[in-house]
C-alpha positions in Angstrom: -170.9 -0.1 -20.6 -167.4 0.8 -21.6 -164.4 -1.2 -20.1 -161.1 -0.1 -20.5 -158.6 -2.2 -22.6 -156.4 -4.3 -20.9 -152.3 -3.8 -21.3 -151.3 -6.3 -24.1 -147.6 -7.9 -24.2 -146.2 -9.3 -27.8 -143.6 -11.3 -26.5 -143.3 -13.5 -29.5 -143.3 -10.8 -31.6 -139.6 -9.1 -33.3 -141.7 -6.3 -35.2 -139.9 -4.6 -37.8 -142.2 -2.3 -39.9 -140.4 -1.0 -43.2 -141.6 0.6 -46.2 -139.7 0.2 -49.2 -141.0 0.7 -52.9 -144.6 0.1 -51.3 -144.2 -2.8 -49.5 -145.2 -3.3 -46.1 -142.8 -5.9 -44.3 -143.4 -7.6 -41.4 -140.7 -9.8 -39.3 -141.3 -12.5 -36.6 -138.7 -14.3 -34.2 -138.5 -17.8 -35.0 -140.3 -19.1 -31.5 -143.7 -18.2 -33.4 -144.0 -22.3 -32.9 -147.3 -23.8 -32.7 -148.3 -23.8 -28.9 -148.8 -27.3 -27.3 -152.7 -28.3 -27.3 -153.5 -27.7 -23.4 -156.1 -29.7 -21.6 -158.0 -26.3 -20.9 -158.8 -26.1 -24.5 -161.8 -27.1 -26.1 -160.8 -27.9 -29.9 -163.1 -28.8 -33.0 -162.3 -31.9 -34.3 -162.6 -32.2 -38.0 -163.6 -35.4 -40.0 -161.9 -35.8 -43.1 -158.3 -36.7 -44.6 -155.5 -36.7 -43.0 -153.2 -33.9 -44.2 -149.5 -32.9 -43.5 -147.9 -29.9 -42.0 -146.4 -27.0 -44.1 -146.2 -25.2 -47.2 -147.5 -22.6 -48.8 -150.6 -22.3 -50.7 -150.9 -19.4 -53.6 -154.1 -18.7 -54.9 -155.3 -15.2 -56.7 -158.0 -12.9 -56.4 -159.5 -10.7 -59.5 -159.2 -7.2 -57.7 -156.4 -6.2 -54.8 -158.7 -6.3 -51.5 -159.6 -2.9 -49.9 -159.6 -3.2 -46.5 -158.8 -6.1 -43.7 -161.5 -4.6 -41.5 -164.5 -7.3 -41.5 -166.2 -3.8 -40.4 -166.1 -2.1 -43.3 -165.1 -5.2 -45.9 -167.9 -4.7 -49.0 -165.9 -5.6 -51.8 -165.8 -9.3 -52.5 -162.2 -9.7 -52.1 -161.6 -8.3 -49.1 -164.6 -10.6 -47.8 -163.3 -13.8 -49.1 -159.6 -12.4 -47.5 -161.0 -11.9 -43.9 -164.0 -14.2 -43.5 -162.4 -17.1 -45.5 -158.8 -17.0 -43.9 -158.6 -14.7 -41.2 -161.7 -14.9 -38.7 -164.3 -17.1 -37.6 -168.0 -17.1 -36.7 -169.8 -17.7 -33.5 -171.8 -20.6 -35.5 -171.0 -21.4 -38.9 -173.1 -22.3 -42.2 -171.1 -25.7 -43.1 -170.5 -24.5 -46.8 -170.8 -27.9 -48.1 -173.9 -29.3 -46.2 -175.7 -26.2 -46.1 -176.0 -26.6 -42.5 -175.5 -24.6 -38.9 -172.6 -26.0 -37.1 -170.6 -24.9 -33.6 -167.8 -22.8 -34.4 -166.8 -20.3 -31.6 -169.9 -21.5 -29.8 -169.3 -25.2 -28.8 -173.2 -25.3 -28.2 -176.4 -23.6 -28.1 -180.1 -23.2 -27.0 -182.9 -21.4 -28.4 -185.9 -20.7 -25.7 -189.6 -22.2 -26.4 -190.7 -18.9 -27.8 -188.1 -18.6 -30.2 -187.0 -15.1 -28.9 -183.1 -16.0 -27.0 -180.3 -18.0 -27.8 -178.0 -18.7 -25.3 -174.2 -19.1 -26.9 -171.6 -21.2 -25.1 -167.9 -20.1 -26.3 -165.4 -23.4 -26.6 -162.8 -22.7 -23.1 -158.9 -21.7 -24.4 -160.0 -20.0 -27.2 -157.2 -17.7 -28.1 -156.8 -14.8 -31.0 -153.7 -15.3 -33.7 -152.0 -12.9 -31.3 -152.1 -14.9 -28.4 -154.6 -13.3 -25.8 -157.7 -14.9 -24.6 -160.9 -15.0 -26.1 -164.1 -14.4 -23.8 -167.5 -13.1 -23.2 -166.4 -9.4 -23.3 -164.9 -9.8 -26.7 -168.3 -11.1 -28.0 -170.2 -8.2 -25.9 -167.8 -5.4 -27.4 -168.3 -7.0 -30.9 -171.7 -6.5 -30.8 -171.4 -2.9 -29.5 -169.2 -2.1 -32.2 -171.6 -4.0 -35.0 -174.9 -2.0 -34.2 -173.3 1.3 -33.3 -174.8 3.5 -36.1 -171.7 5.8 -36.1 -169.8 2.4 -36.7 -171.4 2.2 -40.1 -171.2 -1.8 -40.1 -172.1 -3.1 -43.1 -173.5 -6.0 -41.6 -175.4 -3.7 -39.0 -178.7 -4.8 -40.6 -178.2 -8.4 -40.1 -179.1 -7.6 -36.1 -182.0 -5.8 -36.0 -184.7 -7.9 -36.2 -188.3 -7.1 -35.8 -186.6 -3.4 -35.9 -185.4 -3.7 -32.7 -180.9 -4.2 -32.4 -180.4 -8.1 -30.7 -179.2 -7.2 -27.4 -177.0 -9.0 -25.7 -175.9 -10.0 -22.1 -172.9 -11.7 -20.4 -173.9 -15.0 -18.1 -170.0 -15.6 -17.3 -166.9 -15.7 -19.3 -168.3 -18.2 -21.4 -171.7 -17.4 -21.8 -173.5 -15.0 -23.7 -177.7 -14.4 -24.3 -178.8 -12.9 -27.2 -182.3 -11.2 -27.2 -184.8 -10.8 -30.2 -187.8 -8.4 -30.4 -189.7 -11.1 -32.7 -189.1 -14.7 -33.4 -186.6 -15.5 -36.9 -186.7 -18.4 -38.5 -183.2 -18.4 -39.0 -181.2 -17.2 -36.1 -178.8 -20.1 -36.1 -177.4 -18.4 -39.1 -177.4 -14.6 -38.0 -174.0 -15.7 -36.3 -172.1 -17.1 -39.9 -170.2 -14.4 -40.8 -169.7 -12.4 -38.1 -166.0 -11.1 -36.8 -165.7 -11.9 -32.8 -163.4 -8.2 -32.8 -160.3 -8.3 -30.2 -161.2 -6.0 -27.7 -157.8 -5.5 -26.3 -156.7 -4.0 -30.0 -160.2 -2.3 -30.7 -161.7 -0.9 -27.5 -159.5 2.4 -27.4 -160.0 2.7 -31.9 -163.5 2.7 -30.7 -163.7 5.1 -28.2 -161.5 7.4 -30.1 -163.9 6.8 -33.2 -161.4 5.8 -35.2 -162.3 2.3 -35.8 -163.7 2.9 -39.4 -160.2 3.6 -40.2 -157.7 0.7 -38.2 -156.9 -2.1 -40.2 -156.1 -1.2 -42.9 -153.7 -3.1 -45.9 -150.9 -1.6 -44.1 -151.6 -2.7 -40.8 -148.9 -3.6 -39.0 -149.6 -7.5 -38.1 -148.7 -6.5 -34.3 -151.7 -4.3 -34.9 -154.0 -7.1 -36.1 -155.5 -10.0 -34.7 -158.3 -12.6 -35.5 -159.8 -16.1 -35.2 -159.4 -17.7 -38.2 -156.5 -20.5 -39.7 -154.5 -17.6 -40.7 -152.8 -14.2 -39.9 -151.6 -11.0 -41.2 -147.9 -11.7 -42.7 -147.1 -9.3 -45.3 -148.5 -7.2 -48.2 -146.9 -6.1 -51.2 -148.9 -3.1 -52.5 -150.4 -3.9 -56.1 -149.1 -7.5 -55.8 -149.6 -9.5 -53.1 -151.2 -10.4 -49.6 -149.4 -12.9 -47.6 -150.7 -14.9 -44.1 -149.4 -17.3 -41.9 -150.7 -19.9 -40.0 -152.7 -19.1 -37.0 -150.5 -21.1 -34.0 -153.6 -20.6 -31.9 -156.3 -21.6 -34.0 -159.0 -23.7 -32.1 -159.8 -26.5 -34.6 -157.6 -30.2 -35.2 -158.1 -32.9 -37.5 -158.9 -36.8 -36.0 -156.0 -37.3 -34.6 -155.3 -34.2 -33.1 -152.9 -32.5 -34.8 -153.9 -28.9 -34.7 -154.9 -27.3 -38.1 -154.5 -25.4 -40.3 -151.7 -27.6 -41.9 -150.7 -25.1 -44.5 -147.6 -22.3 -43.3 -148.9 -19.6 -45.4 -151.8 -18.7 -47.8 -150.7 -16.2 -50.6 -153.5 -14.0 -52.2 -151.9 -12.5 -55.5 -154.1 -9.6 -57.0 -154.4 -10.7 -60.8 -156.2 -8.3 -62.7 -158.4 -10.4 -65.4 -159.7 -13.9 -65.8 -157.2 -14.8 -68.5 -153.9 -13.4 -66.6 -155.8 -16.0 -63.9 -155.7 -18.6 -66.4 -152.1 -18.3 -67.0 -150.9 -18.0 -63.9 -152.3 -21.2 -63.1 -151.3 -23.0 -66.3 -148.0 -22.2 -65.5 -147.6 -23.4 -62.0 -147.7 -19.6 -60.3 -151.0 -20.9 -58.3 -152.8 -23.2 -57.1 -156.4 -22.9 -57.1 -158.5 -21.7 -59.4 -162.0 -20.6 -59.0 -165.0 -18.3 -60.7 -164.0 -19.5 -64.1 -166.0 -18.7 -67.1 -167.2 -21.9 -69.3 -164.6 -20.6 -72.0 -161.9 -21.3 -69.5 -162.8 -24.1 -68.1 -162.8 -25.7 -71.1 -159.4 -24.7 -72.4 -157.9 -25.8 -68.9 -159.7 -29.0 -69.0 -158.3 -29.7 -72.8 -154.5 -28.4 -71.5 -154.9 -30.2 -67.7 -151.8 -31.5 -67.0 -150.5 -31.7 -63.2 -153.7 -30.4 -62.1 -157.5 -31.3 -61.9 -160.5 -29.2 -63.2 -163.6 -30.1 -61.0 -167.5 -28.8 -62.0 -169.5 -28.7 -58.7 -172.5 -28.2 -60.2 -174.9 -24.7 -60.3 -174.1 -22.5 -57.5 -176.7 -20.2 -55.8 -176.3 -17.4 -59.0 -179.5 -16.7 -60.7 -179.9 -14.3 -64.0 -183.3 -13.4 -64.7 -184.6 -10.9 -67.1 -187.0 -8.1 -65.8 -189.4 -5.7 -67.1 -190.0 -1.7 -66.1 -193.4 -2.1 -64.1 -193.0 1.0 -62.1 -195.9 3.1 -62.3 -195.6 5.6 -64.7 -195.1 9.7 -63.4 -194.7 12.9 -64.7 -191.4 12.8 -65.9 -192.3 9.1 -67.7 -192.2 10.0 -71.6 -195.3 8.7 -73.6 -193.2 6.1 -75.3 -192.2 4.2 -72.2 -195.5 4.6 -70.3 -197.3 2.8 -73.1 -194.8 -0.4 -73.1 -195.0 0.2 -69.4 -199.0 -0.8 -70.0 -197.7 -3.9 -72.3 -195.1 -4.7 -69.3 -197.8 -4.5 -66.2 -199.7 -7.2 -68.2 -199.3 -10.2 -66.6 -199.9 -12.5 -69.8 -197.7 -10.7 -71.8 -194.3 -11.5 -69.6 -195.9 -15.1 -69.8 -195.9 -14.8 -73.0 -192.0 -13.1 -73.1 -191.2 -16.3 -70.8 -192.6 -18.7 -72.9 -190.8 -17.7 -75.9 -187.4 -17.9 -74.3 -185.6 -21.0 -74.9 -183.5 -21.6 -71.7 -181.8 -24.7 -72.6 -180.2 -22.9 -75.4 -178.7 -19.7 -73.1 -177.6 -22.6 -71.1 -175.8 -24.5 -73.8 -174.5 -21.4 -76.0 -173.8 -18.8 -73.2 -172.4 -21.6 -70.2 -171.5 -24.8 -73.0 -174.0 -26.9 -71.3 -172.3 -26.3 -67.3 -175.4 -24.7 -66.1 -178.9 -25.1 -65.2 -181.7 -23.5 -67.0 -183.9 -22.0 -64.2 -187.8 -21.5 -63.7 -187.5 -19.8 -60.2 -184.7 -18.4 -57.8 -183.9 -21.5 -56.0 -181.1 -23.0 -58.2 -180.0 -26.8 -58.2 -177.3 -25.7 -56.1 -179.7 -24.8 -53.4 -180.6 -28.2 -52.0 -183.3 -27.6 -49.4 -185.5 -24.7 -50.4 -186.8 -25.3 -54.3 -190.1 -26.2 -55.0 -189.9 -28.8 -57.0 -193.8 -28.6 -57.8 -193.1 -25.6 -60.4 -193.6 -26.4 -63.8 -190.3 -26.0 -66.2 -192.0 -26.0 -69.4 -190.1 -25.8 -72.5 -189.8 -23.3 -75.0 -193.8 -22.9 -77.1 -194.1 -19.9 -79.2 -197.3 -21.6 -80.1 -198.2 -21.0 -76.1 -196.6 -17.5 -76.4 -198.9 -16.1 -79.2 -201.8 -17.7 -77.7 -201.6 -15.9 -74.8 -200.5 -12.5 -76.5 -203.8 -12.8 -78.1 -205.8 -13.2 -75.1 -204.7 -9.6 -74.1 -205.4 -8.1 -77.6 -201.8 -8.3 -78.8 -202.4 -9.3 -82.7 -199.8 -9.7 -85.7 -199.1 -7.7 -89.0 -197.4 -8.5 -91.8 -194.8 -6.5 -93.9 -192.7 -5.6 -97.3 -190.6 -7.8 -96.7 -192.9 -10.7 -95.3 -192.1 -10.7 -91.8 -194.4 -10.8 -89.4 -194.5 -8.2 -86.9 -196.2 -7.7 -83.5 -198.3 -5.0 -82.3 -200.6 -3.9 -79.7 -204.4 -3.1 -79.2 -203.3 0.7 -81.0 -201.7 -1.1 -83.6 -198.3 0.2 -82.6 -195.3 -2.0 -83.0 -193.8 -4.1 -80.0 -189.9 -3.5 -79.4 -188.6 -2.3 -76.6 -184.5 -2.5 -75.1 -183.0 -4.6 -72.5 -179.9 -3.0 -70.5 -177.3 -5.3 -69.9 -173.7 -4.7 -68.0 -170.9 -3.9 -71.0 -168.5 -6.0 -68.2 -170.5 -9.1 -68.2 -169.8 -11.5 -71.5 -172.6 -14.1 -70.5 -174.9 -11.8 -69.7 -175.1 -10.0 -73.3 -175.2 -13.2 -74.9 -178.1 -14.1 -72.9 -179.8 -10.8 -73.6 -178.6 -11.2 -77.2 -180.0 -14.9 -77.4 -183.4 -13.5 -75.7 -182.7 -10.7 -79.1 -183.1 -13.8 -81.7 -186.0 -16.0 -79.7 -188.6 -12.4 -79.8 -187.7 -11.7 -83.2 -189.6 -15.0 -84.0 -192.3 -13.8 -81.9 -192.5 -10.4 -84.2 -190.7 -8.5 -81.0 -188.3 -6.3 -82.0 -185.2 -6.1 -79.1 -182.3 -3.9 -78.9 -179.2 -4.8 -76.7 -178.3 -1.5 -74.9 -174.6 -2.3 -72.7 -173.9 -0.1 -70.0 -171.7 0.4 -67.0 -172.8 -1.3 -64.1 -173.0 1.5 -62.1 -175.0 3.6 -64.6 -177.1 0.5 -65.3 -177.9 0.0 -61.4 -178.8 3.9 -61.2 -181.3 3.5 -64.5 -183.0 0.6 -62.6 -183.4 1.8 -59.0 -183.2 5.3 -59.1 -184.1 6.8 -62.6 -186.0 4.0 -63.6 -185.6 5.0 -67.3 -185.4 1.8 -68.9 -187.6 -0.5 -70.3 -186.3 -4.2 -69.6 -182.8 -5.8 -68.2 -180.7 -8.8 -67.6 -179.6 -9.3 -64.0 -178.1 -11.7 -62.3 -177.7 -12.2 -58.1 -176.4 -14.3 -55.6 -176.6 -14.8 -51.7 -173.9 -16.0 -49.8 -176.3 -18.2 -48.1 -178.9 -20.8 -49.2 -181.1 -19.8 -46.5 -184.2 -17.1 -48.3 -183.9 -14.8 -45.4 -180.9 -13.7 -47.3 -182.9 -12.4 -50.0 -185.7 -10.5 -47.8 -184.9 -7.3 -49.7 -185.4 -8.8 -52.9 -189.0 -10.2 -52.4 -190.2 -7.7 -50.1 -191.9 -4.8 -52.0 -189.9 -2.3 -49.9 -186.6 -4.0 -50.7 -184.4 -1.9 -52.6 -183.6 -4.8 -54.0 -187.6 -5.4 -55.2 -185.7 -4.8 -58.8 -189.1 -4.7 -60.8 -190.6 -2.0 -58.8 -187.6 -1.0 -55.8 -188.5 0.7 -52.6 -192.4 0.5 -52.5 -194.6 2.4 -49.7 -197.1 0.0 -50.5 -197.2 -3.3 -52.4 -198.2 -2.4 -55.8 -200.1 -5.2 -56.5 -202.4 -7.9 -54.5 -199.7 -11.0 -55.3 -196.4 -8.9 -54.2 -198.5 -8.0 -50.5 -199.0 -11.5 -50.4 -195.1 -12.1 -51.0 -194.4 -9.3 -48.3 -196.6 -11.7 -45.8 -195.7 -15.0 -46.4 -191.8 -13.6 -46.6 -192.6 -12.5 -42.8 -194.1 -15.7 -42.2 -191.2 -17.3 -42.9 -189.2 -15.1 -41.0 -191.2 -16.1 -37.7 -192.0 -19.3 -38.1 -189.8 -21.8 -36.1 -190.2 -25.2 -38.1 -188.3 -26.0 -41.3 -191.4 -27.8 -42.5 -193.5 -24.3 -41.8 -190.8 -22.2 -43.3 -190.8 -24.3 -46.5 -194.2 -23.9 -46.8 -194.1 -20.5 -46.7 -192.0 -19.9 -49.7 -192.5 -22.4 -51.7 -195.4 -20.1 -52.1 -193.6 -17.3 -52.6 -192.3 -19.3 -55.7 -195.6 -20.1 -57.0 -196.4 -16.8 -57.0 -193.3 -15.5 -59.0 -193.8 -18.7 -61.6 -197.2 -17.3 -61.9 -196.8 -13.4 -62.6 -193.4 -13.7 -64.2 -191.5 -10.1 -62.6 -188.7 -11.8 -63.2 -188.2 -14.5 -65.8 -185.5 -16.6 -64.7 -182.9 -17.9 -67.2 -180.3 -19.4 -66.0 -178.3 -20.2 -63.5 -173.9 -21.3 -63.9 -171.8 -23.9 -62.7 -169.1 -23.7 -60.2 -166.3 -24.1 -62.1 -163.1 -24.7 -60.9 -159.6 -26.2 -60.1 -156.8 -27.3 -57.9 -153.4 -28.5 -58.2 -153.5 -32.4 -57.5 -150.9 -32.1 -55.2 -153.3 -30.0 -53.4 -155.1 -32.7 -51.0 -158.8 -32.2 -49.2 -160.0 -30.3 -52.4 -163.5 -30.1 -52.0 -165.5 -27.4 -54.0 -168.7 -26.3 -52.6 -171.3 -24.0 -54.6 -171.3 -21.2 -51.5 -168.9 -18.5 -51.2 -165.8 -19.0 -50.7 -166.0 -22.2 -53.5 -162.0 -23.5 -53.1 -161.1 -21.8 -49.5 -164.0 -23.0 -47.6 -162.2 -25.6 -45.5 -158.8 -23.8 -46.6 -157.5 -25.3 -42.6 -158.1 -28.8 -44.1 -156.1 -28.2 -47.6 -152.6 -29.5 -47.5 -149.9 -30.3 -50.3 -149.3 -34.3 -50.1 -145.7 -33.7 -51.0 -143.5 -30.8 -50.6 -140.3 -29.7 -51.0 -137.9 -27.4 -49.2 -139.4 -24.3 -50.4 -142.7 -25.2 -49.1 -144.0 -25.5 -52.7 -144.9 -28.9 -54.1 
């Protein structure tokens, strides 16, 4: 059903587009005051401190962001641009509690079989340009999101049980969402999602044009979204600047309608040290994603701000063996440590030998956690605290090397020196990413630990790209240090890394069949999971699935780093969380507790 856009009026809008020595500049009359709550509306009310209107909050971001299209938005700063300032979800992951919460959606039920959820938008919700919000913008949203010419990134997120959700309109506030199958988690199919203005989008769309509106240079009569803030001004290679959102749907306990900041600054700072400085010296305000190094020179230096550790976030680096099985093209040399690397004992073995609590305290200066699964500290409902974290035994290591005929030899020089059932020498390379520091010194620390096991390692850095291709494509490698991280706590955000047809199923990507007996019984408890409707059911399931990866080692998990971070102390309702976005997650609640006529504290 296509619905033709209806004639939109920017009243409070004095538009003046210019561009001069690349910047795009954007002017508003001066009635953009904040409107009067009505009784009509239905706002959020947050708990917390009470902040205080104005000012303007700087903070920088590592790379310039590519696009303000949540459409299209893959890179990480554009992401943490438009859905951590500039729009909202339908419900929202509470980034500090973990938890669903109403957002958009004031309520909502799920029927007895698990298979529709009926959404109830909050009444006077308004985009940052002024027009309503309604069922037909969630309808068209939708349409646009699963539209395969669209090319969505988040397109995948709705199609469960691989059927699209579809979706129905009740009344202007009330929207039913069908799914082919039951999912666990549906609450959270609805965080991050854009509600799209259909008044601005509808004739993009029908021109197919939408992969290309909204772009950096978007005028901001041209944009519109649901978050605290809105498109302001962008300085090509320098700077991204948003306002406050007048008509933003959330206030604080006594009702004074958030967010309390004027404007939010993103400057695009190239490197973590130029990030480092700037702060230092007054230029921003928050600091995030800092390396241990950093953290500690700030902490030493701290003066008019406050560093703040919030303890491991959901990042987990593993190491991982080629297991693929061998083809034509494999040379002899890597299909016989392919042999050594299919042997379960012998990544036990690998596993035991590593000593964790060193790559924590040498690689993250003791802010991290040294890990024994994927579920990090951080992640506080879904470990299983039943799996064992043993500590470092070579003794254990070379008993169970020799249990799969794995024996030792001794040198010239004196050294010992491992080797297999053929009597050939055990040493093989691990890839690691030239751009990551902590990463080669793990692989580097692994390096030292085998060498006392009589394995022999090389450390082979490569760009990232060319390493990704080696691993998942190629497959010409031998072993690797990764490292990832979900944006949400919840495991069905990692489906395609423990299903065996996950491109993301790093030890052996993109199977047609499980390989092995244990990963088939990953693939079905990972859909059991998925359908079952109970936390308690849920849990069960993968605590499992963790058993099961403690047990056959594909990946032998290291480590996983703090959150480490910082905030002017001026800067008031600072409260770091270890989910994406760390410092900006409640950015409507962050307010300076004195400013001064600049709007800068």
């Amino acid at each position: 059903m296509v619905r033709m856009a209806a004639q939109s009026t920017f009243g409070r809008w004095l538009v003046c587009g210019l561009l001069l020595a690349g910047t795009i500049v954007f002017s508003r009359s001066a009635n953009g005051t904040p409107p009067q709550t009505s009784s009509t509306e239905e706002l959020l009310t947050l708990p917390g401190e009470i902040g205080k209107q104005g000012g303007r909050l700087v903070v920088s971001l590592r790379a310039e962001p590519k696009t303000l299209n949540p459409l299209t938005a893959a890179d990480a700063p554009s992401r943490e641009v438009i859905l951590g300032a500039m729009q909202a979800d339908l419900i929202h992951i509470n980034r500090a509690t973990q938890l669903t919460e109403p957002a958009l959606a004031k309520s909502w039920n799920v029927s007895s079989d698990g298979l529709q959820y009926t959404l109830i938008l909050r009444k006077g919700l308004r985009f940052s340009d002024g027009q309503p919000v309604d069922a037909d913008d969630v309808l068209f949203t939708f349409r646009v999101y699963l539209d395969e010419n669209v090319h969505a990134t988040q397109r995948d997120q709705f199609i469960v049980g691989g059927k699209p959700i579809t979706v129905r309109k009740v009344d202007a506030q009330t929207v039913v969402f069908q799914l082919a199958k039951t999912y666990g988690a549906g609450e959270r199919l609805f965080d991050g999602l854009a509600v799209l203005p259909r008044h601005l989008l509808e004739k993009p769309y029908n021109d197919g044009k939408l992969g290309q509106t909204w772009t950096l240079a978007t005028p901001a009569n041209e944009w519109a979204g649901l978050g605290p803030f809105r498109l302001k001004e962008y300085v090509a290679g320098q700077k991204l600047v948003l306002e406050r959102n007048p008509y933003y749907w959330k206030q604080d306990a006594k009702g004074n309608r958030l967010p309390y900041l004027d404007e939010l600054v993103f400057l695009f700072v190239p490197n973590a040290d130029a990030q480092v400085l700037r702060f230092q010296s007054g230029e921003t305000d928050l600091i995030s994603r800092l390396s241990a190094e950093n953290f500690s020179v700030l902490s030493r230096q701290q003066s008019g701000y406050t560093m703040s550790d919030a303890g491991p976030g959901l990042e987990y680096n593993f190491l991982f063996f080629n297991v693929n099985k061998p083809e034509e093209k494999t040379s002899p040399d890597l299909a016989r440590k392919i042999k050594w690397f299919r042997e379960v004992k012998f990544r036990q073995a690998i596993s035991a030998a590593i000593d964790r609590e060193a790559i924590v305290r040498l690689v993250y200066q003791g802010r991290g956690a040294a890990l024994w699964g994927p579920v990090t500290p951080g992640n506080h409902r879904w470990g299983n605290s039943g799996i064992s974290h043993t500590a470092r035994s070579l003794e254990k290591a070379r008993a169970l090397l020799k249990e799969v005929g794995f024996a030792w030899t001794t040198g010239p020089d004196g050294e010992q020196s491992l080797v297999d059932s053929d009597a050939k020498p055990v040493e093989f390379s691990i890839l690691t990413s030239s751009t990551n520091a902590d990463r080669t010194k793990m692989a580097t620390l692994i390096q030292d630990d085998l060498k006392q096991l009589g394995v022999r390692v090389q450390i082979v850095p490569m760009e990232f790209r060319s390493l990704i291709d080696r691993v998942t494509q190629t497959r010409e490698y031998e072993a690797c240090v990764l490292g990832l991280v979900s944006f949400d706590a919840d495991p069905t955000a990692e489906m395609n890394v423990w299903l065996s047809s996950g491109g993301t199923h790093l030890w052996n990507p993109s199977q047609a069949h499980p390989a092995t007996a244990w990963e088939a019984e990953i693939d079905k408890l990972m859909e059991q999971q998925l359908d079952a409707q109970s936390y308690a059911q849920r849990k069960k399931s993968f605590d499992r699935v963790q058993e099961i990866l403690a047990e056959n080692q594909p990946m032998i998990f290291l480590a996983s780093p703090d959150i480490l971070v910082g905030a002017k102390k001026s800067v008031g309702n600072f409260h770091p969380t270890v989910l994406e976005p760390y410092v900006l997650w409640n950015v409507e609640q962050l307010y300076f507790r004195n400013t001064s006529g600049n709007g800068r504290p």
